[in-house]
Steps between C-alpha positions, in 0.01 A plus 500: 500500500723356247654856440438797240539409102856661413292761316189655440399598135183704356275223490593405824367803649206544276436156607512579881304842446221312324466209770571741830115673408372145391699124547195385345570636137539248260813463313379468167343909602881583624618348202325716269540842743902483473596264170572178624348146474305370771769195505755823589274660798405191603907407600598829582227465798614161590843668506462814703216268675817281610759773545277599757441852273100442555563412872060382502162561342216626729196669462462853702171523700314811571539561844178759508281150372655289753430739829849587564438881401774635788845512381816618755840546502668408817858574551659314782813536678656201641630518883845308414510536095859380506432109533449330253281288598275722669469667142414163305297423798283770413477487169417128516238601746312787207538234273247292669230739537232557242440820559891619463499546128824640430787488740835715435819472742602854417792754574426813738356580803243191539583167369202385348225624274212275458170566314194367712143400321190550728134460551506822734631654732413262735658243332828667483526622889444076553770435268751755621457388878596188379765559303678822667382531857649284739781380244820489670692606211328780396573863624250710300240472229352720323164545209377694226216418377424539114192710425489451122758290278590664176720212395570131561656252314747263472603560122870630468635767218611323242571771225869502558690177459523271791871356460547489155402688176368275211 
């Protein structure tokens, strides 16, 4: 990341709230949503592209369409939480697996929180015997399992400035 523009301004963020619901949105559209000339979007996007502002541009999958329709938290708590190493170990370890779709290190009484995608059930008892049971360096896991999701998403709030105010 080549580091965060020294600041922000309105288009900026009308820029980022257009192309966090679609990258695909042409700039010439942008353009004529928030007063600028394509030539204008087109380097602010290269710029916050660079900056490392717009970190990548993905498209989000249905789960549901793709058979993964079980969705769990798991909390676990590391046996020795205080090396290092056994920390990044872990984390390097959730990293790898598919199914691990958003891995926190986190304050409190566990020290991670991971969200899990599954077929079934089934699915996820095979994934958590191999990923908590047996582990040396895990003390205790723990799941909740969603029943309905009211919200996901990966756009942020925008409607205040970010560092600066143009």
């Amino acid at each position: 990341m080549a580091g965060i523009p020294a600041a922000l301004d309105k288009f900026d963020r009308q820029i980022l709230a257009w192309v966090q619901q679609d990258c695909r949105v042409a700039a010439e559209t942008l353009a004529a949503q928030i007063g600028l000339s394509a030539t204008a979007v087109q380097r602010r996007l290269r710029r916050l592209r660079e900056a490392g502002v717009i970190e990548r541009e993905v498209a989000v999958l249905d789960p549901l369409a793709l058979g993964l329709g079980v969705s769990v938290w798991v909390e676990v708590q590391l046996a020795v939480a205080s090396q290092q190493q056994l920390v990044d170990g872990f984390a390097a370890r959730m990293s790898q697996v598919p199914e691990v779709q958003q891995c926190f290190y986190v304050a409190g009484p566990f020290d991670f929180l991971l969200l899990l995608r599954c077929e079934d059930t089934g699915h996820f008892e095979r994934l958590s015997r191999e990923l908590f049971f047996d582990q040396p360096n895990i003390r205790k896991f723990r799941s909740t399992f969603v029943l309905q999701e009211c919200k996901r998403g990966a756009a942020l709030p925008l409607g205040r400035p970010l560092l600066a105010d143009g």
